[in-house]
N, C-alpha and C positions, 0 to 999 in steps of 0.2 A: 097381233097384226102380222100380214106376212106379206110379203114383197116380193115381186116376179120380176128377174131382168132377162134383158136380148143378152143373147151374146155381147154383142157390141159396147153394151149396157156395161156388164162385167168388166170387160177390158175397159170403159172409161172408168171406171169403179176400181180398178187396180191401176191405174196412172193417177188418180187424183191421191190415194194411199199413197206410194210412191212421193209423189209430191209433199205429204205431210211428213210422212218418216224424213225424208232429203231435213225438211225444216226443222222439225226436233230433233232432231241429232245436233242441231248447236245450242240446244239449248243444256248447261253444263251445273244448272241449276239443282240443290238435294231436294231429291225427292223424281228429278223429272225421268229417270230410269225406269219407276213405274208407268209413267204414262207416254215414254214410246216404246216399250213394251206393250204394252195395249194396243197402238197404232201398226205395229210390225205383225203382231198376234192377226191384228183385223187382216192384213196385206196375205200374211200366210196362208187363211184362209180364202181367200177371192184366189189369189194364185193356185191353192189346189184343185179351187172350181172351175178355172181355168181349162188347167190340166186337163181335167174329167171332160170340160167338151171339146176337146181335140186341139188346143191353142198351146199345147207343153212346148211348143216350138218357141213359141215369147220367154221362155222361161228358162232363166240358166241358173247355180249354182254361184251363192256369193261368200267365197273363198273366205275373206274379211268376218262377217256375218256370220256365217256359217247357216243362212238363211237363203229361200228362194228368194230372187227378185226378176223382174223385167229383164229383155239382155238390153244391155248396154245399146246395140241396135235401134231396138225397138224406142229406147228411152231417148237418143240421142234425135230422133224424129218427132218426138210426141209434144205433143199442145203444153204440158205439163214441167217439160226439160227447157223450153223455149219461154216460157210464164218463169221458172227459177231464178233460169239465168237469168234476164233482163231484170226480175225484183233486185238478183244481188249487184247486177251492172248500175241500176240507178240508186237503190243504197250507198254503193263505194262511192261513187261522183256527189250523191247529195252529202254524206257523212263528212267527207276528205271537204269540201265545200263549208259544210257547218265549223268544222275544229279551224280551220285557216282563218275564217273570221271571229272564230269567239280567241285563238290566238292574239292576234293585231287589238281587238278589244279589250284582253288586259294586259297587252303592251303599253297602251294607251292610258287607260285609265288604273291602271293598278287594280292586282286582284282579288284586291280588298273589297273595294269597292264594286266590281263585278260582281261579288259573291253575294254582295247585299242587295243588289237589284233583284225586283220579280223577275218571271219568266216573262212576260208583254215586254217588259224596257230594256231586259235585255234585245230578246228579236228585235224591237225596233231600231237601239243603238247597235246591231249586228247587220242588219238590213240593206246598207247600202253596201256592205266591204261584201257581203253574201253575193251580191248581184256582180259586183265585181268580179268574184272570182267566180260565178255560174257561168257567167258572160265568157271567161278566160278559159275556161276549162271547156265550156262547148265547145269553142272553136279551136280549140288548139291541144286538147287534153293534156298531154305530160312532156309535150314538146318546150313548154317555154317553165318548167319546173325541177327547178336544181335547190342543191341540199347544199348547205354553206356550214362546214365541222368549222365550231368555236376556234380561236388562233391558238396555236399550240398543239392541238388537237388533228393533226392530217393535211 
């Protein structure tokens, strides 16, 4: 089978790669070296075809890498850089959200017990401190969250 793109085609075809390499690069898992290897390999080549139809202006030299990539420019504009960020913006709020109430949770009940509950009874006995702190953090983010070192300690 073979496949015809637009130009334009290409260029979302090397932001969407872009976009996956960004993602697999945390993943620190053995073995995952092969498979963004694979993802970078794909990038390399859409960026040479790039190149070849007159777009090598998108494409800078990545120092780090020692691979082409998008320039920083072009990427800091793109549908692709604007979709990452906001994944990892509402990752950190829902995550820092989830440990703060499974925290209080086995404040609460002892982490023994915690540990013996399913995944349902936990979310549900988490449920309400969750909302809590969703609630707290929308509106007010990091303004009303301070860090208390144990006494003796600072």
């Amino acid at each position: 089978m073979q496949m015809r793109f637009t130009d334009e085609e290409m260029l979302t075809l090397a932001e969407m790669l872009s976009l996956a390499c960004w993602v697999s690069s945390f993943n620190q898992l053995p073995g995952s070296d092969f498979n963004a290897e694979r993802y970078e390999a794909m990038l390399d080549r859409v960026l040479e075809r790039l190149s070849q139809l007159g777009m090598g202006k998108l494409i800078e030299h990545d120092p780090n890498s020692d691979r082409p990539r998008l320039t920083k420019e072009f990427e800091e504009k793109s549908y692709a850089f604007q979709s990452y960020d906001e994944m990892r913006n509402a990752t950190f709020w829902e995550d820092l959200m989830i440990r703060l109430a499974e925290r209080d949770m086995i404040r609460i009940h002892g982490a023994k017990k915690w540990k013996s509950l399913g995944e349902e009874e936990r979310r549900e006995l988490a449920r309400s401190k969750e909302e809590r702190y969703w609630t707290e953090l929308r509106t007010n983010g990091f303004k009303n969250i301070h860090l208390l070192a144990p006494k003796n300690e600072g």
